[in-house]
C-alpha positions in Angstrom: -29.0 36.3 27.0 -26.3 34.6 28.7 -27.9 31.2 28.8 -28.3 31.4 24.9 -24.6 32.2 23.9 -23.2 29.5 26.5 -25.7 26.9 24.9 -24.3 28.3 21.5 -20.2 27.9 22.8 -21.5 24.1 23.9 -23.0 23.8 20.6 -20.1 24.6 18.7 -17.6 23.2 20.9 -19.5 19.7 20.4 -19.6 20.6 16.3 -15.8 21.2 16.5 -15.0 17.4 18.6 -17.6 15.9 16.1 -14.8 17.0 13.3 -12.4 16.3 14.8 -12.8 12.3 15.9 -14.7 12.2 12.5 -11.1 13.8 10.7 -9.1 10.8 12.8 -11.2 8.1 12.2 -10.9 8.5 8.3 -7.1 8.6 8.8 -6.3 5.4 10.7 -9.3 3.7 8.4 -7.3 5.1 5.5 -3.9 3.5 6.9 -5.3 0.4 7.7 -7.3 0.0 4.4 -3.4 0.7 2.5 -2.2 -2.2 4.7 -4.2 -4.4 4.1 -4.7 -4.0 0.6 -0.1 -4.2 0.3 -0.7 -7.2 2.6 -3.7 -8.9 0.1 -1.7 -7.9 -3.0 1.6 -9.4 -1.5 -0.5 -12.9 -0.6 -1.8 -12.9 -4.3 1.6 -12.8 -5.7 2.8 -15.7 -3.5 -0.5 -17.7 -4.9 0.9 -16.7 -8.4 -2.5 -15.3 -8.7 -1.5 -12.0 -10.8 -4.4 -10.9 -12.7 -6.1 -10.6 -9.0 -2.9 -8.8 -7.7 -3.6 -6.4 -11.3 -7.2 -5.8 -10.2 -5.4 -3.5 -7.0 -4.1 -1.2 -9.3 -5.7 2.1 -10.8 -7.8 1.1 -14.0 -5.7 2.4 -16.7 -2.8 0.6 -15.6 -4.0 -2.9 -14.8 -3.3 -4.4 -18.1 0.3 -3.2 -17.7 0.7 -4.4 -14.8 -0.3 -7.9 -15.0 2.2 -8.2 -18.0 4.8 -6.7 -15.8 3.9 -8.9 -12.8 4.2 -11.8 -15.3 7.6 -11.1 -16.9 9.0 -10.4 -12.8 7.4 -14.2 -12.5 8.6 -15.6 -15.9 12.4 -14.6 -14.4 12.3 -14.8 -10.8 9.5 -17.6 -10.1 6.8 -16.9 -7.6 6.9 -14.8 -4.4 8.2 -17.8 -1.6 7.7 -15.5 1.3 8.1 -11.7 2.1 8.4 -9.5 5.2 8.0 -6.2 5.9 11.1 -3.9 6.5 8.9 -0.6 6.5 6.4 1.8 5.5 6.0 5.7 5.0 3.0 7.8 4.3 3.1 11.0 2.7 0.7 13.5 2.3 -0.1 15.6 -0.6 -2.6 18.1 -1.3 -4.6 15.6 -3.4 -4.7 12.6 -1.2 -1.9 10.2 0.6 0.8 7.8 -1.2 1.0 4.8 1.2 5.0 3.1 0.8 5.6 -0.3 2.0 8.8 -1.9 1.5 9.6 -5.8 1.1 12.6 -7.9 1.5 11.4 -10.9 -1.1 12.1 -14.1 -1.5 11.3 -15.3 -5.1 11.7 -19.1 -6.0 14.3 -19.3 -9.1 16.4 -16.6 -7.5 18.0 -16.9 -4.3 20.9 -15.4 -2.4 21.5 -15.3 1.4 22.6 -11.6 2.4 25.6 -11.0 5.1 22.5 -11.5 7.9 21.3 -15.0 6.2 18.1 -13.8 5.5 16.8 -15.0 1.8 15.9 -11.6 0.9 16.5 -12.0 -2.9 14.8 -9.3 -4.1 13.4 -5.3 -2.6 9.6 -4.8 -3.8 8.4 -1.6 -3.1 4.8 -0.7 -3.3 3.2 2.3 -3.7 -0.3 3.0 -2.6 -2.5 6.6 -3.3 -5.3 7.5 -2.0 -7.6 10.0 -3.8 -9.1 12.5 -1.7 -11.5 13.8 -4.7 -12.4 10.3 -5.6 -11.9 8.6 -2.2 -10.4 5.3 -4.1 -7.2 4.0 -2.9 -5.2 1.8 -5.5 -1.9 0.6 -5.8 0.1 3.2 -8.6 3.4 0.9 -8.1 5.3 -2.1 -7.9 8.8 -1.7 -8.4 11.5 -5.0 -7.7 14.7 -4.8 -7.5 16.8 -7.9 -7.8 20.2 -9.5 -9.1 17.8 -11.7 -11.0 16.1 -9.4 -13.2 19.6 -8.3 -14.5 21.2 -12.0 -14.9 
């Protein structure tokens, strides 16, 4: 009798490490996926390669978003070359929202900040991941710039 409920703790302890390694591995594959989807979508705007960059976001906005991405291009030129000032992830009870912020450099706008970095613009994008659907897509792209109110 004693054998059988030990074998059954070892059993269920070895069920409860398989969940949890298997709940871990999802999250950091999750994390990594968001980074290098911002990371892809980010090169795409630097090739000026926008309805690729559309095809990262949900379905029903992608239409809206390549004319978007075209007006930010029609007045602030292409993405010249972008770094990463941070990121943030946030949990909700439907799935994760990924945030990764940008200082930009745009070609026809340019300004050199108080620490001469060419940072002419802030992008923020905004990444969710569905946990019903398990899709991750970019929901926004929001710039802010001088340029887009010159």
């Amino acid at each position: 009798m004693m054998k059988k409920a030990a074998q059954a703790a070892v059993f269920f302890q070895l069920i409860a490490m398989v969940l949890l390694l298997s709940s871990c591995g999802g999250k950091v594959h999750t994390r990594q996926q968001a980074e290098s989807m911002a990371s892809q979508y980010m090169m795409y705007l630097q090739q000026e390669e926008y309805a690729k960059a559309a095809m990262l976001f949900s379905p029903k906005v992608r239409d809206s978003a390549r004319e978007q991405l075209q007006k930010v291009s029609d007045k602030l030129g292409h993405v010249k070359q972008y770094r990463l000032l941070g990121k943030e992830i946030n949990t909700v009870f439907s799935g994760k929202y990924f945030l990764f912020e940008y200082g930009t450099e745009y070609e026809k706008y340019s300004k050199v900040d108080a620490k001469y970095t060419r940072n002419t613009a802030t992008d923020v994008l905004t990444l969710f991941y569905s946990l019903s659907d398990k899709t991750l897509y970019i929901v926004s792209h929001a710039v802010e710039s001088e340029g887009l109110h010159s």
